[in-house]
C-alpha positions in Angstrom: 21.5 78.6 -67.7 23.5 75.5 -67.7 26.6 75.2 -68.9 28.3 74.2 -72.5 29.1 70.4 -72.0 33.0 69.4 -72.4 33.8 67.7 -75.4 35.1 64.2 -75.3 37.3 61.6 -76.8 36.3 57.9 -78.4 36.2 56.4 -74.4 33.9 59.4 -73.3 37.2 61.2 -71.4 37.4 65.2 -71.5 39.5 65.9 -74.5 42.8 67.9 -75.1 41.2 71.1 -75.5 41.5 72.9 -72.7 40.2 70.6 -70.1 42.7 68.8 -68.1 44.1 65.3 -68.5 45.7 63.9 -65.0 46.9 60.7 -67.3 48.2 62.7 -70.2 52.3 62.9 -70.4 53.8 66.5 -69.9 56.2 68.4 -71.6 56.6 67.9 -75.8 53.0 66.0 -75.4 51.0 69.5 -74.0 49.5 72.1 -76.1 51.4 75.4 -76.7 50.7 78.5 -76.7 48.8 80.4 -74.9 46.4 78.2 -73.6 45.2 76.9 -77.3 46.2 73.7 -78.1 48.1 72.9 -81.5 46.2 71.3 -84.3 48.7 68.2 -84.4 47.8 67.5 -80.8 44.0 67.6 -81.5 41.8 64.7 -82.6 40.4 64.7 -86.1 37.3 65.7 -84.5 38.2 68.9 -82.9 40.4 70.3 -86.2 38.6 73.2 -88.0 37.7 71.8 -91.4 40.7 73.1 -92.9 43.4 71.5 -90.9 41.8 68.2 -91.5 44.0 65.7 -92.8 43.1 64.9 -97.1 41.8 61.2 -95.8 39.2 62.6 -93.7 38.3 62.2 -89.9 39.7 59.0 -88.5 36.9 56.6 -88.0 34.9 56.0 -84.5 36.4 52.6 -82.8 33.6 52.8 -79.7 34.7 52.3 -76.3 35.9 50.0 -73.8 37.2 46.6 -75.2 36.9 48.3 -78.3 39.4 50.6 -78.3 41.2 47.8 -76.2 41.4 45.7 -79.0 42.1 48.4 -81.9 44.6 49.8 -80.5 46.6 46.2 -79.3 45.8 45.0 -83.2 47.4 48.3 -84.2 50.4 47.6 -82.1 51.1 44.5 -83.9 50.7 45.3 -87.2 53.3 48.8 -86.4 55.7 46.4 -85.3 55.0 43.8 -88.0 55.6 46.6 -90.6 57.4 49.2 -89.1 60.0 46.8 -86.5 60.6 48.4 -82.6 63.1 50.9 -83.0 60.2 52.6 -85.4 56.9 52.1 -83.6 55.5 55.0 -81.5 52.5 55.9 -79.7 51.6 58.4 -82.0 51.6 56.1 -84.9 49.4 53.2 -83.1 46.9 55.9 -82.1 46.5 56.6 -85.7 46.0 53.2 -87.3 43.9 52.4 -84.7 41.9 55.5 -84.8 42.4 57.1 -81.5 44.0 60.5 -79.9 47.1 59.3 -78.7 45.6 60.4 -75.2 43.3 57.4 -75.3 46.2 55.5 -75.7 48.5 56.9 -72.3 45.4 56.5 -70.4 45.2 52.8 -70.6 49.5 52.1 -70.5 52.0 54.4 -69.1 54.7 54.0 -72.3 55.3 52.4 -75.9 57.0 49.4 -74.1 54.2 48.3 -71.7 51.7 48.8 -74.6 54.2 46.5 -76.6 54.0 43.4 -73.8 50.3 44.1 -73.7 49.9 43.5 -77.6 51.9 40.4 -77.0 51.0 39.3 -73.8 47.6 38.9 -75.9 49.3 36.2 -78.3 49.9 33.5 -76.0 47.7 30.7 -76.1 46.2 32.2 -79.3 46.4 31.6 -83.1 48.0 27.8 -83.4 45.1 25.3 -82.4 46.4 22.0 -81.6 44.9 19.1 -83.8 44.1 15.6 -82.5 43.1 13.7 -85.6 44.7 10.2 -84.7 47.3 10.0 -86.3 50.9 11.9 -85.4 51.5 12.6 -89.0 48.3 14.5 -89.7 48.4 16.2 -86.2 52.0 17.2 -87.2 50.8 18.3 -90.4 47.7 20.9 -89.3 50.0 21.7 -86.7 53.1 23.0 -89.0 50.5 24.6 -91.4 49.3 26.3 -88.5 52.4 27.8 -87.5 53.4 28.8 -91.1 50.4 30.9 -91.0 51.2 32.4 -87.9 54.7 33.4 -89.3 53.3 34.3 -92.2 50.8 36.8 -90.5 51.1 40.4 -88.6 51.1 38.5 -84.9 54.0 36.4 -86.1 56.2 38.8 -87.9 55.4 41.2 -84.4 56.7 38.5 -82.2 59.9 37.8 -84.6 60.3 41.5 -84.4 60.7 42.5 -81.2 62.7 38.8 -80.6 65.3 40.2 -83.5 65.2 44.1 -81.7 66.9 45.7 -78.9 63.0 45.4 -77.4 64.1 42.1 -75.4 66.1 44.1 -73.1 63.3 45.9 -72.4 61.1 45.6 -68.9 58.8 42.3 -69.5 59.6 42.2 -73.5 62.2 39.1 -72.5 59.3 37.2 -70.2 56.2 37.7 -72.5 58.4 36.3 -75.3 59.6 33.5 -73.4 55.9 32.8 -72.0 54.3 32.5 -75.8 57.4 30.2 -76.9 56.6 27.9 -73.4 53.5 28.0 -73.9 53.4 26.8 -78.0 55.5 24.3 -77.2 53.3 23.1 -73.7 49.9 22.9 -75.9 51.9 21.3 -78.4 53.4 18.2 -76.5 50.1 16.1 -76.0 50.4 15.6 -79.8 53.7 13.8 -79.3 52.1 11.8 -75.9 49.6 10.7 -77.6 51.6 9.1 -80.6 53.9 7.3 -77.8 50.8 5.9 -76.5 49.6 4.9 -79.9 52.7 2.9 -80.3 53.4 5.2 -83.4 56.8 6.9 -82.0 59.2 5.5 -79.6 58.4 5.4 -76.0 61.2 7.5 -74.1 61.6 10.3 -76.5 60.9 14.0 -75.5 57.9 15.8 -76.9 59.2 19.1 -76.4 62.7 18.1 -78.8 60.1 16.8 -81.8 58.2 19.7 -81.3 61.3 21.8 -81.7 62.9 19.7 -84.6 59.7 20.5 -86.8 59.4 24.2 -85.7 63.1 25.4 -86.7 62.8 24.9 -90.4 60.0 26.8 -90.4 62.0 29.8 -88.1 65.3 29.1 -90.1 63.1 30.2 -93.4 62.1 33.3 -92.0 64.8 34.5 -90.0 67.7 33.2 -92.4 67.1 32.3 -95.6 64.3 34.8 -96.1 62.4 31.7 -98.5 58.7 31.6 -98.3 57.2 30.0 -95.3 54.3 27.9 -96.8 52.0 24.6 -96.7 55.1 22.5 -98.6 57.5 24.1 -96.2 55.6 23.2 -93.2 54.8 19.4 -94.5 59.2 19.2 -95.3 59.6 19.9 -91.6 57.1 17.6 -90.6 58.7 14.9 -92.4 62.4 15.5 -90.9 60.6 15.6 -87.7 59.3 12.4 -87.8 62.2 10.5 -89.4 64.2 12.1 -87.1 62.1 10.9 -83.9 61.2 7.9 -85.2 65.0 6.7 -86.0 66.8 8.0 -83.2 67.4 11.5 -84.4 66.1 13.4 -81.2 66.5 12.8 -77.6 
């Protein structure tokens, strides 16, 4: 007679009921009781019909990259709404529809699963025009980054950059790589208009990059106004003036 198989989580792991977890954190995190695990600790999937939650069972993300990819959007969107100081494991696991065991398999705590998330937003999200022209480059690019602020991978980055998270192991670096590396992708734009003759040779891409990008940041961080498509044209004009008439560099 063979035996009953174990149970298993969304990535095909043994779950928390009774069958060990070498990855799964001790102490507050392990079932009590005398070797029967606590409802809140199991997944949806393993509750008796009467402990399940009024919304349902949590739905099935797959495996794999899958789960990979819910659970890093889920991260984001907990810190967009939520900020650092609020975000847990537990409550990414549940937006992204996992036991929170899926989740300390794949990253060890809530701050490495935080540079993962944004590790993932550098070179993402802003594409870089090359229409011709500086001004409408400028322009698709400004919109671009509006959006971007505007959106849940934009207010995550501006949270953690406004939260105790930069002192945090590899917070401070990943930050500083997705600032680099908008303003890197973004210099060519500036190149190209030097080469075109339509800004003046000498002047440093990275500063008119800048000068367009911190009316858009002031808005958000500051002021608190609304960061749209006539904001992000307004900063595109002071950029320009600016570069063109000796403003920058």
């Amino acid at each position: 007679m063979s035996a009953e198989s174990p149970s298993v989580d969304a990535d095909g792991h043994p779950d928390a009921d009774g069958h060990p977890d070498a990855d799964r954190p001790s102490g507050a995190d392990r079932p009590s009781g005398a070797g029967r695990p606590d409802a809140a600790d199991l997944p949806p999937e393993r509750l008796p019909a009467a402990e399940l939650p009024a919304t349902g069972r949590r739905p099935v993300v797959g495996r794999g990259e899958k789960v990979r990819a819910a659970v890093l959007a889920a991260t984001l969107t907990e810190l967009a709404e939520m900020r650092y100081a609020a975000l847990t494991v537990e409550s990414v696991a549940r937006r992204a529809g996992v036991h929170k065991t899926t989740v300390y398999r794949r990253w060890k705590d809530r701050d490495a699963l935080i540079v993962d998330a944004l590790a993932g937003q550098i070179a993402m999200d802003i594409p870089i025009p090359d229409t011709g022209t500086v001004e409408e480059d400028l322009r698709l690019l400004a919109r671009g980054l509006a959006a971007w602020l505007r959106g849940p991978a934009g207010a995550a980055v501006l949270a953690v950059m406004l939260s105790e998270a930069v002192e945090a192991p590899g917070v401070a670096e990943v930050r500083s790589r997705i600032f680099d590396d908008r303003l890197r992708r973004a210099e060519p734009i500036v190149t190209r208009a030097v080469a075109r003759g339509e800004l003046p040779a000498g002047i440093d891409p990275a500063d008119v990059i800048k000068a367009l990008a911190a009316p858009l940041y002031f808005r958000v961080l500051i002021t608190g106004e609304p960061v749209d498509d006539a904001a992000a044209d307004r900063a595109v004009t002071a950029a320009l003036a600016a570069a063109r008439h000796g403003g920058l560099g």
